[in-house]
Every structure is written in structure tokens, then in C-alpha cells.
VOGU-3710 file (C-alpha; in Angstrom, 3 decimals, decimal comma):
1> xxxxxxxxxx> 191,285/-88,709/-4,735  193,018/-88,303/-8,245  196,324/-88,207/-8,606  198,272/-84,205/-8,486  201,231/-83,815/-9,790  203,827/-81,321/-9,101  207,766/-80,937/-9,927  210,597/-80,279/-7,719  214,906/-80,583/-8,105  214,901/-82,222/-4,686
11> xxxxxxxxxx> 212,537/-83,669/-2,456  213,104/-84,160/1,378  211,160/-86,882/3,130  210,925/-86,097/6,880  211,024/-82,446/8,861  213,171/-83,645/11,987  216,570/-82,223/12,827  218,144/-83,991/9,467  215,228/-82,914/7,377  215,519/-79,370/8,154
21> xxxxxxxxxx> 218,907/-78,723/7,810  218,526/-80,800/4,156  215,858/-78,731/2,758  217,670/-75,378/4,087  221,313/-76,824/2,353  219,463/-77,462/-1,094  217,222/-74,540/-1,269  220,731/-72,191/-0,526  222,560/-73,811/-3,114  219,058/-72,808/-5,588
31> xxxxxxxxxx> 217,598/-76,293/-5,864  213,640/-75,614/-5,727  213,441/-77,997/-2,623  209,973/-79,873/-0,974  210,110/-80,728/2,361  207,307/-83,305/3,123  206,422/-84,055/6,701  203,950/-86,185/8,366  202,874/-83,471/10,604  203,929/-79,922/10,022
41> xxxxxxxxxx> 203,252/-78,691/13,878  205,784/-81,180/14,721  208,461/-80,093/12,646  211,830/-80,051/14,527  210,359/-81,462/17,619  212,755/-82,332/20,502  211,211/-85,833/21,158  213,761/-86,683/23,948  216,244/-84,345/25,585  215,167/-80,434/24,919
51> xxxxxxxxxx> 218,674/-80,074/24,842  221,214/-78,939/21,744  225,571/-79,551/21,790  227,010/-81,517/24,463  230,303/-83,363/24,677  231,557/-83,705/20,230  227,715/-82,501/19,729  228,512/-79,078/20,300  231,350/-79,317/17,608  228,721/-80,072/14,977
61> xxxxxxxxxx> 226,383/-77,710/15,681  229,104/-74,966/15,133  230,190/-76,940/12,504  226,628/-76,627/11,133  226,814/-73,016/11,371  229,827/-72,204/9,977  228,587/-74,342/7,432  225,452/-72,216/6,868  223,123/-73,840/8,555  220,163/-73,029/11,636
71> xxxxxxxxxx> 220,922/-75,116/14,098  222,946/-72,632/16,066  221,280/-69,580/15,791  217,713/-71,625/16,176  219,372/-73,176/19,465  220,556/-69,158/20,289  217,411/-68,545/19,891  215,323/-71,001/22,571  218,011/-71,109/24,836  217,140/-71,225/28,829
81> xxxxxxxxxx> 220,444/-72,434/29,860  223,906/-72,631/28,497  227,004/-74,179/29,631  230,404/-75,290/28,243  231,687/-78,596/29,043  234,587/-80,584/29,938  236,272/-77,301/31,408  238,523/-79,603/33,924  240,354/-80,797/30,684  242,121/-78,838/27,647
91> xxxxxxxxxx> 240,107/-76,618/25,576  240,550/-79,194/22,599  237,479/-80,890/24,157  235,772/-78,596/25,457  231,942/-78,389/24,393  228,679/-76,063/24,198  225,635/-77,507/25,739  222,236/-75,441/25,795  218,893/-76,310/27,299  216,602/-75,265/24,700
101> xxxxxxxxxx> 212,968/-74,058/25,273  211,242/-76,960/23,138  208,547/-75,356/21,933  209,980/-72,291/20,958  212,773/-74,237/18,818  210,135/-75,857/17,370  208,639/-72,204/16,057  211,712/-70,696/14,832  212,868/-73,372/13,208  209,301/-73,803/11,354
111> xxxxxxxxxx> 209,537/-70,075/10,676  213,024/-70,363/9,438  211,801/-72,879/6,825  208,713/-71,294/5,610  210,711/-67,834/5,374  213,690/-69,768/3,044  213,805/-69,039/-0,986  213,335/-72,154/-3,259  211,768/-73,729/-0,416  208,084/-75,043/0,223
121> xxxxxxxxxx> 206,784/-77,133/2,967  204,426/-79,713/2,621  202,096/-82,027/5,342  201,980/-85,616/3,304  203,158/-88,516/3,925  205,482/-90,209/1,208  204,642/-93,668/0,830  207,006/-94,799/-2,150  209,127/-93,917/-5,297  209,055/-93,342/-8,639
131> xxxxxxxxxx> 210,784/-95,210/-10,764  211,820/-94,517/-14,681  214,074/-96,189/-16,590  215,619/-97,805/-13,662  216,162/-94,049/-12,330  214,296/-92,266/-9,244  211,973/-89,634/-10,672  209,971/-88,755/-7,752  207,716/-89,837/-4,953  204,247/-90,449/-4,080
141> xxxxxxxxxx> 202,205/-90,028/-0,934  199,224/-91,314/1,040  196,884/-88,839/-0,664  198,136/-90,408/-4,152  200,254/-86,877/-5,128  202,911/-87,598/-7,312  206,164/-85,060/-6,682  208,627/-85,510/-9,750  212,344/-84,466/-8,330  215,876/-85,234/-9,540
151> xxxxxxxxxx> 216,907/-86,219/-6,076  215,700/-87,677/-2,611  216,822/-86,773/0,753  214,802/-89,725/3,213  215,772/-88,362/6,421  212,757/-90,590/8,329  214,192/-90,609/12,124  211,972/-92,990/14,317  209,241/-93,352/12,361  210,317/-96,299/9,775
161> xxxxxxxxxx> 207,895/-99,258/10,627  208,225/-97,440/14,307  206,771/-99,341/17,453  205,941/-98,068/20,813  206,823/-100,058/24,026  204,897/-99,570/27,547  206,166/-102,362/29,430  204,477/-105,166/27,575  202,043/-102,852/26,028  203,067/-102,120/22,323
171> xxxxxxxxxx> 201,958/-100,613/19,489  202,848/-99,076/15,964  204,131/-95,027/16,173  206,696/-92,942/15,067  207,013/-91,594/18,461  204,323/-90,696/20,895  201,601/-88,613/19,254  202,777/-89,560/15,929  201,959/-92,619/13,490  204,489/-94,145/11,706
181> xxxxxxxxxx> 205,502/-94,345/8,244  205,253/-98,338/7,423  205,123/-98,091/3,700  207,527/-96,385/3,269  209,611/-98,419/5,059  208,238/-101,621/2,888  208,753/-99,242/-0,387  213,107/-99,211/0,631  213,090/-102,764/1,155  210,801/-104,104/-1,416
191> xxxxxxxxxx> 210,582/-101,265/-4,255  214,609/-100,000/-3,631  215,879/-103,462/-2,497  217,696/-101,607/0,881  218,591/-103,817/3,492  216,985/-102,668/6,405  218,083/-103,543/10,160  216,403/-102,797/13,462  217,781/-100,391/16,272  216,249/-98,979/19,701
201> xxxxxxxxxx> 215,699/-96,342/21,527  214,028/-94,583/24,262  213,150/-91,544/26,116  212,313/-91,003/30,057  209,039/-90,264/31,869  208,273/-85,900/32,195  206,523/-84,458/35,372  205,173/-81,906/36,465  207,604/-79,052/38,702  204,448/-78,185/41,197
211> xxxxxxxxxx> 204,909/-81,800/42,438  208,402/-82,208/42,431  210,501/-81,011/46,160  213,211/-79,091/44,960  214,712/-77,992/48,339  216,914/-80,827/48,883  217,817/-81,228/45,160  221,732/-79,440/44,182  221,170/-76,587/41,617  222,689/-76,701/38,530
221> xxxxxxxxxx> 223,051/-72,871/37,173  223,575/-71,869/34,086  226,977/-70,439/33,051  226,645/-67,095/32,174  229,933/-66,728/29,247  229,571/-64,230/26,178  229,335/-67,523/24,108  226,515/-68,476/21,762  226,484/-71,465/19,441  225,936/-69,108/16,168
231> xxxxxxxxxx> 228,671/-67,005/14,517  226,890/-64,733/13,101  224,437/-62,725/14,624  220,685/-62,669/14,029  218,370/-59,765/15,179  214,430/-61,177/16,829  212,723/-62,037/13,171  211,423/-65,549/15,338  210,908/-66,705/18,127  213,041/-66,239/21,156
241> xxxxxxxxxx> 213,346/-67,443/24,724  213,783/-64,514/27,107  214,859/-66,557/30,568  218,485/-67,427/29,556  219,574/-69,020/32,798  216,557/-70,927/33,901  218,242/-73,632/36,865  218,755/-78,047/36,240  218,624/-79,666/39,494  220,739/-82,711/40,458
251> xxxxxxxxxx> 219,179/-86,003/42,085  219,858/-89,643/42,936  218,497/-92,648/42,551  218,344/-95,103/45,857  218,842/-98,609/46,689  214,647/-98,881/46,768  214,766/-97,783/42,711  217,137/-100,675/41,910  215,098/-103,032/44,116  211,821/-101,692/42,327
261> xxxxxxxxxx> 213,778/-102,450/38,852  214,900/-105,893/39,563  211,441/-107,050/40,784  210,140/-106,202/37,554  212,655/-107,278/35,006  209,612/-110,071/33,527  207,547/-106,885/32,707  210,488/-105,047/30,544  210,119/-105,197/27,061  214,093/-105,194/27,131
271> xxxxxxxxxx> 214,439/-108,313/28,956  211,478/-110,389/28,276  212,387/-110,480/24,395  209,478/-107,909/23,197  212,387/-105,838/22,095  214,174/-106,965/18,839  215,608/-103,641/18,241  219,553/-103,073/19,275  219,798/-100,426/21,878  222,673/-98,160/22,738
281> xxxxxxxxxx> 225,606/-99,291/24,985  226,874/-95,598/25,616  223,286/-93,865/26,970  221,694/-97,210/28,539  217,897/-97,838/29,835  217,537/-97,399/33,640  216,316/-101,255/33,520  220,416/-101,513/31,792  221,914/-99,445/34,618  220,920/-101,195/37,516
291> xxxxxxxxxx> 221,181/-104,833/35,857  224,898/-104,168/34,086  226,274/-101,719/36,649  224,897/-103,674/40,517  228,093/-101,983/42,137  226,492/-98,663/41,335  224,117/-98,292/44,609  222,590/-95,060/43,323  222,671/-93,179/39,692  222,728/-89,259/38,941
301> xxxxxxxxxx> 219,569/-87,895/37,635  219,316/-84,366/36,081  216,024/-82,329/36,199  215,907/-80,410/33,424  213,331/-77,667/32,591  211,078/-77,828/28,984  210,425/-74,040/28,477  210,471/-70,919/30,141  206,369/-71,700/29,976  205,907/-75,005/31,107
311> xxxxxxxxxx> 205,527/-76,403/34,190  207,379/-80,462/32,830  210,688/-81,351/33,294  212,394/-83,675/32,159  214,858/-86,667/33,648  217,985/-86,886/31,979  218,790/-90,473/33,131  216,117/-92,500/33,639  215,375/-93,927/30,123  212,748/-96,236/30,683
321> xxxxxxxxxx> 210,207/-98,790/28,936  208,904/-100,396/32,104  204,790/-100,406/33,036  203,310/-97,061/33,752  202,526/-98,014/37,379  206,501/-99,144/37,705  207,539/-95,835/36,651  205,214/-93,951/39,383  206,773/-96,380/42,176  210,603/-95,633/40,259
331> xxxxxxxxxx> 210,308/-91,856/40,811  208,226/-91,875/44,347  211,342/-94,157/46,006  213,247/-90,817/44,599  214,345/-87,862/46,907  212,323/-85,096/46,065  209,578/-86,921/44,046  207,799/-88,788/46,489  204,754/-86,996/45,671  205,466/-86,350/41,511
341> xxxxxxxxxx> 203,257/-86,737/38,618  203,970/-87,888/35,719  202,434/-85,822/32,493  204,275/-87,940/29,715  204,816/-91,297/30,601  208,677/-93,031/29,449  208,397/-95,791/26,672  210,854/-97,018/24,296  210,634/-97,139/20,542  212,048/-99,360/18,058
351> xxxxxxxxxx> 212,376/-98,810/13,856  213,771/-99,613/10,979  217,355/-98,000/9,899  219,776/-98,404/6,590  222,892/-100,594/6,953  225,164/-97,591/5,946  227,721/-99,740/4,193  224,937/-99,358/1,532  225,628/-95,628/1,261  228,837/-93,293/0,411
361> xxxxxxxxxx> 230,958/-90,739/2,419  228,280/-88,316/0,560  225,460/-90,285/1,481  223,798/-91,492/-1,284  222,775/-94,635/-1,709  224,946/-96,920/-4,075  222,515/-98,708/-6,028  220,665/-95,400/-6,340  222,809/-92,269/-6,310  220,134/-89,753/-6,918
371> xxxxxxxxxx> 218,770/-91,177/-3,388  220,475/-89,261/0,535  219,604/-90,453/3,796  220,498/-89,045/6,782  219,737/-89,057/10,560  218,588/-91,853/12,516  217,706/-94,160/9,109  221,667/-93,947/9,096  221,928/-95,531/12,565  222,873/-92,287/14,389
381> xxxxxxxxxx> 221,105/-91,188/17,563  220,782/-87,134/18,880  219,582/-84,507/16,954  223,226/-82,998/16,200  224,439/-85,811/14,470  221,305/-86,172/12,668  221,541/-81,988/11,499  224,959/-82,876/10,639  223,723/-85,440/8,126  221,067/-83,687/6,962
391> xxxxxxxxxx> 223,155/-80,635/5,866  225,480/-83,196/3,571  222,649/-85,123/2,341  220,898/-81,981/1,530  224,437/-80,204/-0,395  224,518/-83,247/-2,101  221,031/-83,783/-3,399  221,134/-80,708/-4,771  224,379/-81,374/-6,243  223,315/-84,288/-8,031
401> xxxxxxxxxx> 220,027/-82,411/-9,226  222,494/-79,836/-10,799  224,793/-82,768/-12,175  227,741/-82,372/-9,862  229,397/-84,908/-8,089  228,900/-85,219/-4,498  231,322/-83,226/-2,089  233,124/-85,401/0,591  233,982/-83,836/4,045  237,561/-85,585/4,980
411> xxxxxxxxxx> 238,198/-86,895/8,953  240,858/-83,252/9,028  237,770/-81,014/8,050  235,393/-81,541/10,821  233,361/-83,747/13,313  230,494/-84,017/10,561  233,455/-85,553/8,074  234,555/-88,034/11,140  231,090/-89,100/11,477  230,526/-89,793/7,921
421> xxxxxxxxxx> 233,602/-91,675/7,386  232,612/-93,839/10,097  228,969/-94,252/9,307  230,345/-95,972/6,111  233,767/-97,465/6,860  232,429/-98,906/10,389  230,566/-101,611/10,991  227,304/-100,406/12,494  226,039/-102,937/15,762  224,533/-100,077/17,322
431> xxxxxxxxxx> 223,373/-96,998/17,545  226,367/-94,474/16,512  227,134/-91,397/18,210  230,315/-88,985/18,210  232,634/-88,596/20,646  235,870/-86,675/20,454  237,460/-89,704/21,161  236,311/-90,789/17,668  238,617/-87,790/15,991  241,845/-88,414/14,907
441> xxxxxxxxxx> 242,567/-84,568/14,730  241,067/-83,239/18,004  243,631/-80,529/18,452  242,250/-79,090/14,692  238,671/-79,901/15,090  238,003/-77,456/18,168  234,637/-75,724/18,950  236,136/-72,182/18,790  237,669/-72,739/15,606  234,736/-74,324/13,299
451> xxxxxxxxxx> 234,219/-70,925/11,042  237,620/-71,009/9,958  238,031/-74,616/9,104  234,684/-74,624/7,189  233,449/-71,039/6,398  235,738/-70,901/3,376  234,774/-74,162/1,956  231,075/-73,013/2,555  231,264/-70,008/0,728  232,458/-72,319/-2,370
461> xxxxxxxxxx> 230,348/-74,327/-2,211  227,349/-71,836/-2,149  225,921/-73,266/1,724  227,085/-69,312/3,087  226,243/-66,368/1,766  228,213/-63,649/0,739  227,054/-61,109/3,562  228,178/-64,033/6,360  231,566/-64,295/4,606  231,929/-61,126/4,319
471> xxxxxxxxxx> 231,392/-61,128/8,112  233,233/-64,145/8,723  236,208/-62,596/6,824  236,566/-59,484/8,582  236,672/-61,800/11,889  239,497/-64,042/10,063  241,821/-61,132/8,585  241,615/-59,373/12,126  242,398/-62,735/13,901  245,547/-63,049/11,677
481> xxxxxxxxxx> 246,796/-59,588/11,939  246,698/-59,877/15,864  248,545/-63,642/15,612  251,204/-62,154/13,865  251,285/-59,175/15,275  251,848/-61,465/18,594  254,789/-63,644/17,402  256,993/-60,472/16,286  255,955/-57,577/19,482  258,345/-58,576/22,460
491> xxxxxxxxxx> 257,731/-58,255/26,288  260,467/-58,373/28,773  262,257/-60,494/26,038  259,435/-62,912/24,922  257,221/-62,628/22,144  253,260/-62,071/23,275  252,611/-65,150/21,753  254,978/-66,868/24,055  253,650/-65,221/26,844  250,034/-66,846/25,667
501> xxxxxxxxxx> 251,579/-69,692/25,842  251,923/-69,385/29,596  248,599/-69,178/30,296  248,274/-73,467/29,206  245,014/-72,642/27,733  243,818/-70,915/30,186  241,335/-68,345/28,439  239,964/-66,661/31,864  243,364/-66,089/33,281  244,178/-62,324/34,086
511> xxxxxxxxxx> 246,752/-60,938/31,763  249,701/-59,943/33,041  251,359/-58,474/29,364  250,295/-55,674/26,744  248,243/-57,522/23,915  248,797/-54,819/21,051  245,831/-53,226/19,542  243,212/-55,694/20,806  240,597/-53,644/22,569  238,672/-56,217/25,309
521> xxxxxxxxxx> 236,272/-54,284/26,253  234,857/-55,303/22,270  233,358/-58,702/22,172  235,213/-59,403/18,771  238,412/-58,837/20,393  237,513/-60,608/23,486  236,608/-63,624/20,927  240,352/-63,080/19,096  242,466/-63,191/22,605  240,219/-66,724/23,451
531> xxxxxxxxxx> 241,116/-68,062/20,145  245,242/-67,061/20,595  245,197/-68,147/23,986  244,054/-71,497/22,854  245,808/-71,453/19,738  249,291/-70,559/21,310  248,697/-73,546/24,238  248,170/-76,230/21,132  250,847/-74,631/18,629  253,639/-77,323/18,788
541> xxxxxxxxxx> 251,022/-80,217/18,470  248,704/-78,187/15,887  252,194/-78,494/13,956  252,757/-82,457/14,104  248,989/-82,386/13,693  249,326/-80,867/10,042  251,915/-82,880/9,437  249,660/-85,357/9,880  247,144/-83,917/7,736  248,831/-84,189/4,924
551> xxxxxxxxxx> 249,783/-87,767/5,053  246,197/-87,800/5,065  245,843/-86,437/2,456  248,006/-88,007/-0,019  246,065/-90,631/0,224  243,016/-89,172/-0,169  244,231/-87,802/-3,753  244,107/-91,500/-4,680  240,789/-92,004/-5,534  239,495/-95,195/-6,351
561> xxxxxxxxxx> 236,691/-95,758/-9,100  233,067/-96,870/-8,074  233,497/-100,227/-10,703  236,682/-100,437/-9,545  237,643/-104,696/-9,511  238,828/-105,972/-6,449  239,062/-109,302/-7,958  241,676/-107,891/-9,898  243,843/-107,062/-7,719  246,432/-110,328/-6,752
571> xxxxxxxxxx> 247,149/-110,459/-3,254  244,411/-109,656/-1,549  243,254/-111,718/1,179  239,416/-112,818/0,857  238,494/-111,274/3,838  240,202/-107,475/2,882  239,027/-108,096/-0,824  235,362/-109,205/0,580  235,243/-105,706/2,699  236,646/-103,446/-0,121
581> xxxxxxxxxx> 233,907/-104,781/-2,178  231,181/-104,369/0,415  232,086/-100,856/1,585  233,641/-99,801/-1,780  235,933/-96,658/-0,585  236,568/-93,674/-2,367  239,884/-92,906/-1,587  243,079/-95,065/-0,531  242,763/-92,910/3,220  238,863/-94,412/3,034
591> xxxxxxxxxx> 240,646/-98,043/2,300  243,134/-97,561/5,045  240,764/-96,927/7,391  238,802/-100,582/6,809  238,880/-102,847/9,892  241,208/-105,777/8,639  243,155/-103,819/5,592  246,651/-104,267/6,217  249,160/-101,617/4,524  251,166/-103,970/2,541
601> xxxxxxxxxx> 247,466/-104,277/1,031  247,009/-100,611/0,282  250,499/-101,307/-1,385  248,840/-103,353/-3,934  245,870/-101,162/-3,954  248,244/-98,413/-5,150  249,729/-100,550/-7,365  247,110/-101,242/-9,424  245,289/-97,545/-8,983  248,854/-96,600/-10,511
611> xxxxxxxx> 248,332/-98,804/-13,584  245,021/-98,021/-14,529  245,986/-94,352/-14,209  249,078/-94,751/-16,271  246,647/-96,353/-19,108  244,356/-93,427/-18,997  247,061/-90,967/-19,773  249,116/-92,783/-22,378
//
């Protein structure tokens, strides 16, 4: 074939949760924006869990919202079931989860893209770079195109030299029905000079619900709250799931599993060193679960439906890469699926990743900063963390296409700023994935508050348009009206907002106590009394927290130069001097934050920032 040519600002590699949410950031800031994708039918396919939010997860994708992008109102969109976890603590940690209709997220988020300005979609697959005058100019694919760009998003997930593992059975894919993308994993090494690393994952076995004994199983309902994971709402322009509260179901594993396992540890890819790939520690293998954990008799299972027009489900639990005949005897020694089939059979997958110390808190690359990555070439796992990443990546492609610098989310800003930081302060070993545990600044970085923290910032940045602010600010305005409205109107001698206070958080409690001009029979004013309810239970620690903050952020005003020389700077210990140079922060808060950095280092650090600044000026 001869070679085509065609010219773009920014060019996204990959259409998986990062990829989409990249190409939508860039084309909204007015980059004209290519999304290439192996297979455009499989663009923003759930390959594990049909499932969007959970425990930190949920954070992000309102975080992603607020930010402007589709995750939420996509996951609105195919939702079958939605619940809010971690009720039985404070609301601080408390997180959306939805079970998403797979196929139909799949749709509207496809339609989403192909209906988005500045924006074309493209099945190819990129094979390697273009390289001018020691600059990246572009990229080429299998079919010998040549797409000229400014800047590269490589948001690859699985697929990077990916291989397949049935038991002992292996062979190359990016995950099952897909082939993987090999050269281009040979063009970052060898063409880029990236080091590359290996990580695993895996995915459990689907059957079918005609053969699965559901009468003995506990139900899991969905919650029915006035709650959806978008801000702003979107009339039926895609497509939608109509069953909103289709039932999970709630199994367990017996001692005849764990005796099945353990007789066929030599035929586990895991354990008989088929398997280079480092798996996650946090959501283990079945084969993991009953070697690590023996005092566990039995494990919890969850059945989980794959669409409102399907007849698989899926087991949330059961990770697997054992034989296929192994995983039939696994789920028959199961309560309930004795007699199930098995329509998608559980393997696990290994591929190549990025060591993120190679990359910045905006995610470019540092030998090439016209070059993003983001998702699972990171070392992330889950689809939120991966949209997360793929909404910076894509800001800040477009940024650099337009000559701007790249914008930093700070740890005080949001969940997608935590992860970030950590991606390139951290050490990777594994697998990463959030955790609220992971936030400094829980009491700040709440689920119900994510518009306010980052719609604003948004809007300035050009990822939100002026309609959704304009919506967003109505919200805001009304919200503080009614907050201060609350702190000055008294009730039998208390302010309202000390009478919220009494409720500890408690946003379903019956109230006792006039609440001004708040109307709850609205569902905006509904929303407002949720958010003061929590907002009055937090308000002495949401003060220290600021305080906090802005200690923080001190530190983050001193920025430190990319040539900055370590070397330099006498003092040092080899070890701190030998990780500043590696991971090259930022900031002095970036610095701080570096496993083995002591303060009375960031003393000298300061030091010497101080001097170079003071020769600048004079």
C-alpha cells in the first residue's frame, strides 16, 4: 500500500477508558484530535468487571465529570444497578458503584466520540513514531499511514506485547478477541528508549443465568437513591439502559473449590513460572486466595448481571488462569452452579507497562515531552483510574500542541491529582490502584463535593463549557446562600447549621428544625440539604484540613527547574540526591513527598532554589 498522509494537533493511540476520555479532553480544549484504535467496535469495552465507581473509584469518575468529561453521564446512561458504598462509615468515604450494561456503554460512549467537534476516529493500528530533529512529529501504522501531530497520547491498556494465559496454554493478545500491539511496544523501547516492565492481570470465567440456581443464592438489590454519577443532566441522544435495578446475587466458595485449587497448583501459569508478569496484591487470583489466605474455608463470590439483554454473568471473585476443565470442576463444587456453563472462559493476561518515574505529574514523558501516557501503560489497573489519566494526558497534549505548559492537579484538588502524584513519586512494584486511604485530604476530596472543587478550574481551563458552568454555578451560588443563610437563622437558640451538625452526617435522618427557603420536594434542594448535612458534620476538621492545605501549598509555589543540579546541592545524601535525580520533582511538596527525603534535606533544597531565584531577579 503507499504511504497516506494526514495532519493532526494530537494523536491518541488506543480507544479504552484512557483513550476516550483523552481524545474528548483535547478535542474540547480545540485541538483537531485522532483517536486510533485497533478495533473500533471495541471501543470502551468493559473487558473485566461491567462495573463503573466503587470504593475512591467513584471519586474519580465524578471527578471526571466535573471535570468535563463522559464517564459519568456514559455510566448514567448503561446503568442496571446502582449503589453507594461504605454507608456504615462517615460520608467522607462513602462511594458510587454502578453495574453498567456493557454493551450499551460501549454504544454511547462510541456515539459520544463520533458526535464530538475536532474529533475523528480512526481503526489502525499505530506501529511507531516519527521522529524529526530529535522531536516527535507523528506516527505511523500497520497500513503504512503516516499521521503528522504535535503531540501523542499512548494510552495502550493490555495490549503492549499482551499474552494470553489458559492454564499452560498461552498465546499473544491484547485481551480475548483482540491481537496485540507488539510493535509498538518494540517502537517505545527501541525507537523512544522507554524502559518497559511487565505487570499482570486477569479476569474470571462468565456463564450463562439459565444454568445457574439462583434460589439459594442472597439477593443483592439495587439501591434506589436520587443519585447519579453525572452533574449535569443529559436528555436520551444515546444509548440508554431502561432496567435500573436489575438484582447481584451473593455466593460462596466451599472447602471442595480450595481442594480442587490446590490439586492443580502444577497447571497454574501463576505458580509454575509461565507468568513473569507482577500481579496485584489488593484484587488477588482465586489460585492466590486459597494458597495465601488457607484460614479462609470459603470466599464471597458476587454474580453480577452483563446487560439488561444478556443472559452472562459475571463472577466478581474468582479471577482465574487455571485449565478450562479446572474452571468447570471450580464452579460445579459451587452452590448454585452445579449444573453452569461457562460462555467465556477466565484467563489471565500479561503486558508491557512504562516505569512512571519516566513521566511527570502531567504525564508526559521526560525525554520526550510532546509524548502522554495514561492508563494501564502507567501501571494502573480499573477503568476509573485509567479515565482519570486519560483526561490529564489528553488536557495536556493539547496543551503542549498549543505551546502551553502542562497543568498539574495537586494531592488537595482531587483523587485524579493523588493518583498522579503517586504514579510518579512512588515506586511502582505493582499494579496501582486508589484507595481513599491513599488521600491525605479525605475530608476535602468527597464524592458529593467534586463539582465545586474542580468545576471552576475546568471552566479555565476550557475542559467545561460555558452552558455546564453556567449550570454548575447556579447550583454553587444557591448552595452558598442556603450555608449562610444556616449559620445566621436561629432555632430554639442554635443556629440551623448547628442543628445539622446533630444529625453526625446523617443525610437520611428526619428533620426535626425549619431549613429556610430550601424547598425538598425539588431535587436541587434535596441535593443542597445532603451537601450541608455533610458539610456541617466535617466543619471543624474541613478547617484544620485547610490549614493543612496551605502548608501544602507553600511548598508547592517552590518549583524546581527540569535541569535543575542535584549534584549541586552540598549535603545531600547519595541515596536522596540519587532519587531527586531519578524522579526529578516539580515542586518542593513533590520533593517532600520522596520515600527517603528527610526535611533538613528540603532545607537545603530551599536553600539553593532561594539562590538561583535571587540571581534571576538581581
Amino acid at each position: 500500500m503507499s504511504s497516506i498522509q494526514y495532519s493532526y494537533d494530537v494523536i491518541v493511540i488506543g480507544g479504552g477508558h484512557a483513550g476516550c476520555e483523552a481524545a474528548l479532553a483535547s478535542a474540547r480544549l480545540g485541538a483537531r484530535t485522532l483517536l486510533l484504535t485497533i478495533n473500533m467496535d471495541h471501543i470502551a469495552q468493559m473487558s473485566c468487571n461491567p462495573a463503573v465507581g466503587g470504593i475512591a473509584k467513584g471519586q474519580v469518575v465524578r471527578e471526571i465529570d466535573a471535570l468535563g468529561g463522559a464517564m459519568g453521564k456514559i455510566t448514567d446512561a448503561a446503568t442496571i444497578q446502582f449503589r453507594m458504598l461504605n454507608r456504615g462509615k462517615g460520608p467522607a468515604v462513602w462511594s458510587p458503584r454502578a453495574q453498567c450494561d456493557k454493551v450499551c456503554y460501549q454504544r454511547a460512549m462510541k456515539f459520544e466520540l463520533e458526535n464530538t467537534g475536532n474529533l475523528i476516529i480512526h481503526q489502525a493500528e499505530a506501529t511507531g513514531f516519527l521522529i524529526e530533529n530529535g522531536n516527535i512529529c507523528g506516527v505511523r501504522t500497520r497500513l503504512e499511514e503516516t499521521f503528522r501531530c504535535r503531540s501523542v497520547v499512548v494510552s495502550t491498556g493490555t495490549f503492549l506485547s499482551g499474552k494470553l494465559h489458559y492454564g499452560l496454554l498461552n498465546f499473544p493478545g491484547g485481551r480475548a478477541g483482540d491481537p496485540p500491539s507488539s510493535d509498538l511496544s518494540k517502537s517505545l523501547s527501541g525507537q523512544l528508549g522507554i524502559r518497559l516492565g511487565r505487570l499482570k492481570t486477569g479476569t474470571p470465567p462468565r456463564i450463562l443465568a439459565k444454568t445457574i440456581d439462583f434460589s439459594n443464592m442472597i439477593v443483592q438489590e439495587s439501591e434506589s437513591p436520587e443519585e447519579t454519577f453525572s452533574y449535569f443532566p443529559e436528555d436520551s441522544t444515546y444509548p440508554r439502559a431502561l432496567k435500573k435495578e436489575m438484582p447481584c446475587y451473593l455466593v460462596k466458595s466451599t472447602l471442595k473449590t480450595a481442594e480442587i485449587i490446590r490439586a492443580n497448583l502444577d497447571k497454574s501459569p501463576m505458580y509454575s513460572g509461565k507468568i513473569s508478569g507482577i500481579g496485584t496484591r489488593y484484587c488477588p487470583s482465586f489460585e492466590d486466595k486459597v494458597v495465601r489466605f488457607p484460614h479462609h474455608e470459603t470466599h464471597l463470590l458476587y454474580l453480577e448481571p452483563e446487560g439488561e439483554y444478556t443472559q452472562e454473568y459475571y463472577i466478581n471473585g474468582i479471577s482465574t488462569s487455571l485449565p478450562a476443565d479446572v474452571q468447570v470442576q471450580m464452579l460445579h463444587s459451587i452452590p448454585g452452579l452445579e449444573n453452569a456453563v461457562i460462555s467465556r472462559y477466565a484467563y489471565a493476561i500479561e503486558y508491557d507497562f512504562v516505569f512512571p518515574d519516566q513521566i511527570n505529574r502531567g504525564l508526559a514523558v521526560k525525554k520526550w515531552p510532546n509524548i502522554f501516557t495514561a492508563g494501564q501503560i502507567n501501571g494502573t489497573s480499573g477503568y476509573e483510574e485509567a479515565a482519570g489519566q486519560g483526561l490529564v494526558a489528553g488536557l495536556n497534549a493539547a496543551r503542549s500542541a498549543n505551546g502551553k505548559d502542562p497543568y498539574e492537579f495537586g494531592r488537595e484538588t482531587s483523587y485524579i491529582g493523588v493518583m498522579t502524584d503517586d504514579l510518579v513519586t512512588k515506586e511502582i512494584v505493582e499494579p496501582y490502584r486508589l484507595f481513599t486511604s491513599r488521600a491525605e485530604y479525605r475530608l476535602i476530596l468527597r464524592q458529593d463535593n467534586a463539582d465545586l472543587r474542580l468545576c471552576p478550574i475546568a471552566h479555565k481551563l476550557g475542559l467545561l463549557s460555558d452552558a455546564k458552568f453556567a449550570m454548575f454555578s447556579k447550583y454553587a451560588e444557591k448552595l452558598a446562600a442556603a450555608e449562610a443563610n444556616f449559620k445566621m437563622e436561629k432555632h430554639n437558640g442554635q443556629t440551623i447549621f448547628e442543628h445539622l451538625k446533630s444529625l453526625a452526617g446523617d443525610v437520611s435522618a428526619k428533620i426535626g428544625f425549619p431549613i429556610g427557603d430550601l424547598d425538598i420536594s425539588q431535587e436541587e434542594d434535596r441535593r443542597i440539604l445532603r451537601q450541608l448535612v455533610i458539610t456541617a458534620h466535617y466543619h471543624g476538621y474541613i478547617e484544620r484540613e485547610l490549614k493543612s492545605v496551605k502548608n501544602l501549598q507553600k511548598l508547592e509555589n517552590w518549583k524546581i527547574p527540569a535541569d535543575f543540579n542535584y549534584d549541586a546541592v552540598l549535603g545531600l545524601r547519595n541515596e536522596s540526591r540519587m532519587k531527586l535525580g531519578k524522579i526529578l520533582p516539580s515542586t518542593l511538596a513533590q520533593a517532600s513527598r520522596i520515600d527517603g527525603v528527610t526535611p533538613s534535606e528540603l532545607t537545603l533544597l530551599q536553600v539553593h532554589l532561594k539562590r538561583i531565584f535571587d540571581k534571576k531577579t538581581h
